[in-house]
Backbone bond lengths (Angstrom), bond angles and torsions (degrees), N, CA, C in turn:
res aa  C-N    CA-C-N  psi(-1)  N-CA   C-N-CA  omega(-1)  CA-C   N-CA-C  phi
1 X - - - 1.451 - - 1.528 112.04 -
2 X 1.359 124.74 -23.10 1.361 134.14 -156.85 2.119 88.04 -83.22
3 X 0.910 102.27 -69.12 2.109 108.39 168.06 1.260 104.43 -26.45
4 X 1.687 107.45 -70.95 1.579 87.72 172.73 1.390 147.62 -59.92
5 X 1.208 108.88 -45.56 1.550 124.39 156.02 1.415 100.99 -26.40
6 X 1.566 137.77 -55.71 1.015 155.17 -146.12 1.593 122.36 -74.22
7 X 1.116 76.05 -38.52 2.175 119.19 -174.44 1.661 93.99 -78.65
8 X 1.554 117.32 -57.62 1.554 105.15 179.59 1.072 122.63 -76.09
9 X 1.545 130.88 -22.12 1.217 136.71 -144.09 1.662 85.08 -95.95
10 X 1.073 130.14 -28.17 2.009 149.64 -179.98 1.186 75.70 -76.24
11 X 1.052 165.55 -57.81 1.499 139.19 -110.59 1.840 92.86 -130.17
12 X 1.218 111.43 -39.92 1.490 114.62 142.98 1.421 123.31 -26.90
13 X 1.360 93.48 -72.22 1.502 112.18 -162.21 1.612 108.60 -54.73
14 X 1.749 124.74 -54.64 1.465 136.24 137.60 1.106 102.65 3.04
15 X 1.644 124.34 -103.07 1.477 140.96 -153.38 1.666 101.87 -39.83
16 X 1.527 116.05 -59.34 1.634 141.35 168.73 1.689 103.64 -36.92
17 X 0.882 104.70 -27.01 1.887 108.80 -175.43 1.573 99.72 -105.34
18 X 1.706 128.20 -44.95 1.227 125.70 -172.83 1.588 108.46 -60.36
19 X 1.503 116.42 -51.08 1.372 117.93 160.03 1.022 135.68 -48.51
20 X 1.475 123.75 -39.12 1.625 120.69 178.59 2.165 101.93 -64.27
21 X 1.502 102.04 -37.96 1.146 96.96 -177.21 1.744 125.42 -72.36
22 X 1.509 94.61 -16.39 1.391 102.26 169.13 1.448 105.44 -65.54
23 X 1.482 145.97 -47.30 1.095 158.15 -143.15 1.905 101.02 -68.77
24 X 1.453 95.13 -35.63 1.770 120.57 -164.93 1.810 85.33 -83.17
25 X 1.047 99.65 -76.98 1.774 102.37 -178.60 1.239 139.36 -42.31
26 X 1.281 117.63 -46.09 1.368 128.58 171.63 1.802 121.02 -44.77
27 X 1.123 105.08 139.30 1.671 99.85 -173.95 1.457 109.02 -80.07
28 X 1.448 125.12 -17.51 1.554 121.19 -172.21 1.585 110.06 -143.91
29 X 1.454 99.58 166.69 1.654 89.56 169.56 1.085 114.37 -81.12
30 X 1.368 159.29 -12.93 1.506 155.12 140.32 2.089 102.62 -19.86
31 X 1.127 93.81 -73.97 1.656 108.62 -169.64 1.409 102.83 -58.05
32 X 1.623 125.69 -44.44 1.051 119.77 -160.55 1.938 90.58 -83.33
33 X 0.758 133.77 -32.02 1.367 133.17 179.22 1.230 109.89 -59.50
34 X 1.370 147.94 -56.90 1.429 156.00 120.83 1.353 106.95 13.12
35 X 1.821 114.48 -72.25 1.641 104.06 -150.88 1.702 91.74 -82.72
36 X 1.276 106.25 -21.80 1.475 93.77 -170.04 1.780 115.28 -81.34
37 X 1.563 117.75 -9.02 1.278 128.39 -172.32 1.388 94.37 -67.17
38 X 1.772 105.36 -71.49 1.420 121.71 -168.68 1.153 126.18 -71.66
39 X 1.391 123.98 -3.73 1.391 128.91 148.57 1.591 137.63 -83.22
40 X 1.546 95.93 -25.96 1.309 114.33 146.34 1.316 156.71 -18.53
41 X 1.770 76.54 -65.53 1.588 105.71 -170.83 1.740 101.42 -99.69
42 X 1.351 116.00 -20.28 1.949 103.35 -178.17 1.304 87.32 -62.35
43 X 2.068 106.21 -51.27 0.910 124.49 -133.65 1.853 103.02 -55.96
44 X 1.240 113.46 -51.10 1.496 115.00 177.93 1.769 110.06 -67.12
45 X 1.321 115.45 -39.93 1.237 96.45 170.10 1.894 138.72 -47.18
46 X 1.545 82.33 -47.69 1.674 96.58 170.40 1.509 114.25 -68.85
47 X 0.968 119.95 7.66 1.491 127.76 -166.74 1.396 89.09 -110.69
48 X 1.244 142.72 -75.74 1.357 139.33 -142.13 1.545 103.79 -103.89
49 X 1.650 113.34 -3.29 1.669 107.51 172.07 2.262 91.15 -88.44
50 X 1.739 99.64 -36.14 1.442 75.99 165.54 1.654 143.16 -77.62
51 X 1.121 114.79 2.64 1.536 134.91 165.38 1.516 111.70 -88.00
52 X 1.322 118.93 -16.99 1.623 116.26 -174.47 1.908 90.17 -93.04
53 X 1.345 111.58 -36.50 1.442 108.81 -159.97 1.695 102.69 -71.89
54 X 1.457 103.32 -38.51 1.757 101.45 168.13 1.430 130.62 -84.36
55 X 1.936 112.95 13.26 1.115 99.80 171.69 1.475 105.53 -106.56
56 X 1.068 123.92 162.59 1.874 128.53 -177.04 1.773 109.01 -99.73
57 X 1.370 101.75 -14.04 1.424 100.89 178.59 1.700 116.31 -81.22
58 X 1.314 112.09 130.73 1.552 113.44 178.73 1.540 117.40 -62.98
59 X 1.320 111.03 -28.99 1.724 126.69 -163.65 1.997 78.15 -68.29
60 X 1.212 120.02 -43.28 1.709 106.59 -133.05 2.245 76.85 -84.57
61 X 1.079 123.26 -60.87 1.247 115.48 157.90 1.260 123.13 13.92
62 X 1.362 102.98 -93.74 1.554 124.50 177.52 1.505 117.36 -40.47
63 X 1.409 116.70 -38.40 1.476 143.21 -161.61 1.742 90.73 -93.42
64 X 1.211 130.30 -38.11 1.565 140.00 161.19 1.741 114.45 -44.58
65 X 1.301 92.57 -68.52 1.649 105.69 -179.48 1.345 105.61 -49.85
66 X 1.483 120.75 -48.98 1.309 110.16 -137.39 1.946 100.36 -87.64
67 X 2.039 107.33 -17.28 1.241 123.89 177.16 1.762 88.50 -55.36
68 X 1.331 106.00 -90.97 1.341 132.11 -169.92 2.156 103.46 -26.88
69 X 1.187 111.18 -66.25 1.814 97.37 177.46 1.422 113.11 -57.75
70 X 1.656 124.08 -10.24 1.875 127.33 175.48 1.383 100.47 -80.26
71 X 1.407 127.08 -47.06 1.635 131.17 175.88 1.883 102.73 -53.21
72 X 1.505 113.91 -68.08 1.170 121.62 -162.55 1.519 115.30 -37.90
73 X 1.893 110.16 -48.62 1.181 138.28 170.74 1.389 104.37 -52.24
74 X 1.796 114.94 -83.17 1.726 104.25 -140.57 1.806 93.41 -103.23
75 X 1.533 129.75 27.48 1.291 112.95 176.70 1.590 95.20 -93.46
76 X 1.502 120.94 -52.15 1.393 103.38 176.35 1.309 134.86 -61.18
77 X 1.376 111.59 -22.22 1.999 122.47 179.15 1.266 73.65 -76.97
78 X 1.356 150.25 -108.23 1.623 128.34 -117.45 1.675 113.82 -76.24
79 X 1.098 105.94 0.33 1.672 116.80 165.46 2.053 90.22 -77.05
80 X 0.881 125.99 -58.35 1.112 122.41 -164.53 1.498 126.34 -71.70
81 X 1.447 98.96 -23.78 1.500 112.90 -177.59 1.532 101.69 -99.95
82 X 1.550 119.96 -11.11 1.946 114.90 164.26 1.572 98.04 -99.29
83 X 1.118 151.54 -49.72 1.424 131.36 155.87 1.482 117.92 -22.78
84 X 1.441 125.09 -81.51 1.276 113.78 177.46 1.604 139.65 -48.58
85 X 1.611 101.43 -25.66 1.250 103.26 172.10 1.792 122.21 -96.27
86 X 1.250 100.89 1.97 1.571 128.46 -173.92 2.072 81.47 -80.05
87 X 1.306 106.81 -57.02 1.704 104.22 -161.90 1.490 99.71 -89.34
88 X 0.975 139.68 -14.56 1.783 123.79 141.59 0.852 133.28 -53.10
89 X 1.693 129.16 -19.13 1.381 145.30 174.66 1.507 93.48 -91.32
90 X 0.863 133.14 -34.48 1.665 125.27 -179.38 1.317 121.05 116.20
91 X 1.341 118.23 12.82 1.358 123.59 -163.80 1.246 86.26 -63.85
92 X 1.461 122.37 163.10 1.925 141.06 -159.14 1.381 81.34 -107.85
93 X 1.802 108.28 129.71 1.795 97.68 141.82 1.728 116.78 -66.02
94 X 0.903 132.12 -152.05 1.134 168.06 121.15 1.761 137.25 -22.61
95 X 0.721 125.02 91.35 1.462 118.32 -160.73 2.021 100.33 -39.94
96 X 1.527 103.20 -48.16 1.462 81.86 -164.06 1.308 104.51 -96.34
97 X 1.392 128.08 46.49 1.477 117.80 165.95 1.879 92.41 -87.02
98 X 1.353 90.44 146.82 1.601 104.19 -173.89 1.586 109.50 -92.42
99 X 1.336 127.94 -28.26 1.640 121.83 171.13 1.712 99.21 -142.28
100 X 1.582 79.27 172.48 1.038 101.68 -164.65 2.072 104.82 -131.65
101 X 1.265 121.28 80.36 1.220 79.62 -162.58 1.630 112.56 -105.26
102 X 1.319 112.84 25.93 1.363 124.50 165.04 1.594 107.54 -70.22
103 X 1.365 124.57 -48.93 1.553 138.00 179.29 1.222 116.40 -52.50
104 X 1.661 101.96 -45.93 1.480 113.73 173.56 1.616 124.64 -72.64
105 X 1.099 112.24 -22.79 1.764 130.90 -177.86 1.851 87.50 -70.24
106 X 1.577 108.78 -61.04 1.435 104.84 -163.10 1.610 98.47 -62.08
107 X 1.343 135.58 -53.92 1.320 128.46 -168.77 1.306 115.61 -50.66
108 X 1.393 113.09 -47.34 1.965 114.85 144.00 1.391 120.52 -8.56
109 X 1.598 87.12 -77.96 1.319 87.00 -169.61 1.682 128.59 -79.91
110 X 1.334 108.51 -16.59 1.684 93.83 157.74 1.581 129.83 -90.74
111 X 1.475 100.89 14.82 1.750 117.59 159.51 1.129 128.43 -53.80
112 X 1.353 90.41 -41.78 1.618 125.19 -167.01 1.685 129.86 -75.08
């Protein structure tokens, strides 16, 4: 079990590195907020389900789960709630992002 544990917790560790490099790559903070959310979040999951799978203690388990359903929950809401309030302040996308559909919701709504 300890190999395997070993195998995810690497494969964790990956995702944790693919994201930081998204952060470098990305052309905007929209995108870079994105690659770094969702790489983030496997990325720590696979990380601490591979540290729960190589530990033998039940206490550290429990203390696993309960990390991993707090990530699942508040990494995407506060990705979502600094995106949206990032583009009320006016931050610029990107020239080549192709929509917009926050811009379009508001043009809606002063149609209306």
């Amino acid at each position: 079990m300890a190999v395997f544990g070993a195998i995810i917790t690497l494969f964790g560790a990956i995702f944790l590195f693919l994201g930081s490099l998204g952060l470098v790559r990305m052309p905007d903070l929209y995108n870079r907020m994105q690659a770094g959310t969702k790489a983030t979040t496997l990325g720590s999951i696979l990380f601490l389900t591979g540290l729960a799978i190589s530990q033998t203690e039940f206490i550290n388990i429990k203390k696993t789960v309960i990390l991993v359903l707090f990530i699942v929950f508040t990494n995407p809401i506060s990705s979502h709630a600094l995106a949206r309030a990032s583009h009320f302040a006016g931050i610029p996308l990107t020239k080549e992002s192709a929509v917009d559909k926050l811009a379009e919701d508001k043009i809606e709504d002063l149609d209306k």
